[in-house]
N, C-alpha and C positions, 0 to 999 in steps of 0.2 A: 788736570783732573785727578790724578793719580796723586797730585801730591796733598789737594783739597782731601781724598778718601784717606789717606794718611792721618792727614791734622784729626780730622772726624775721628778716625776710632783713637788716637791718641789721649785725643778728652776724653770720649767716652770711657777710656779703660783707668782714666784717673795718672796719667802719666805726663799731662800738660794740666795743671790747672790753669782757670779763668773764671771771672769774674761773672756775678749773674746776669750785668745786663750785657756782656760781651757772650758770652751763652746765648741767649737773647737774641740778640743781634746778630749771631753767625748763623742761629738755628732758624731764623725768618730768612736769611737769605737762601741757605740750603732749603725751606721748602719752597720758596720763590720758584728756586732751578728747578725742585721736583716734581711742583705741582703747578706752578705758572701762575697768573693774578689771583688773585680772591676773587671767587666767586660766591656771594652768600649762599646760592642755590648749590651748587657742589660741597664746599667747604661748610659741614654743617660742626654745630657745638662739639668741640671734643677732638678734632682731625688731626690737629697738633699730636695728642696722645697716639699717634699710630708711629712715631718718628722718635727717636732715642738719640740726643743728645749729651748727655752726663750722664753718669750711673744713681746720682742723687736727685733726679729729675722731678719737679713739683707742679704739680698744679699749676700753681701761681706761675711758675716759669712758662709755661705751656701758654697760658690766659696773655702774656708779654710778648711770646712768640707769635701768637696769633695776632694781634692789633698792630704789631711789627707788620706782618704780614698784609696785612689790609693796606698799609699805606702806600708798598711796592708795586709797580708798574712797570 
């Protein structure tokens, strides 16, 4: 766990770049861990935006992390 909160602020601080659909991808998994399945009734439009992923963090990236997110179980 300690070394997953490492990687995390790593990217975020711009010290690891990656790629956006690996952004993507690691940011649906980490809200997977934090928020557990998709729930449409909990996870309403926008939820993604409470979570900080890269310092360049878009919309659009957010909209990928969420649909990410939906398909984990």
């Amino acid at each position: 766990y300690q070394f997953f909160l490492q990687i995390k602020k790593d990217i975020l601080q711009g010290r690891l770049t990656i790629s956006n659909d690996l952004a993507a991808t690691l940011g649906a998994h980490a809200i997977q861990s934090e928020l557990g399945d998709y729930d449409p009734k909990r996870h309403i439009s926008g939820y993604v935006s409470e979570f900080r992923f890269i310092s360049n963090q878009t919309v659009e990236l957010e909209e990928q992390i969420s649909e990410l997110h939906k398909t984990m179980m």
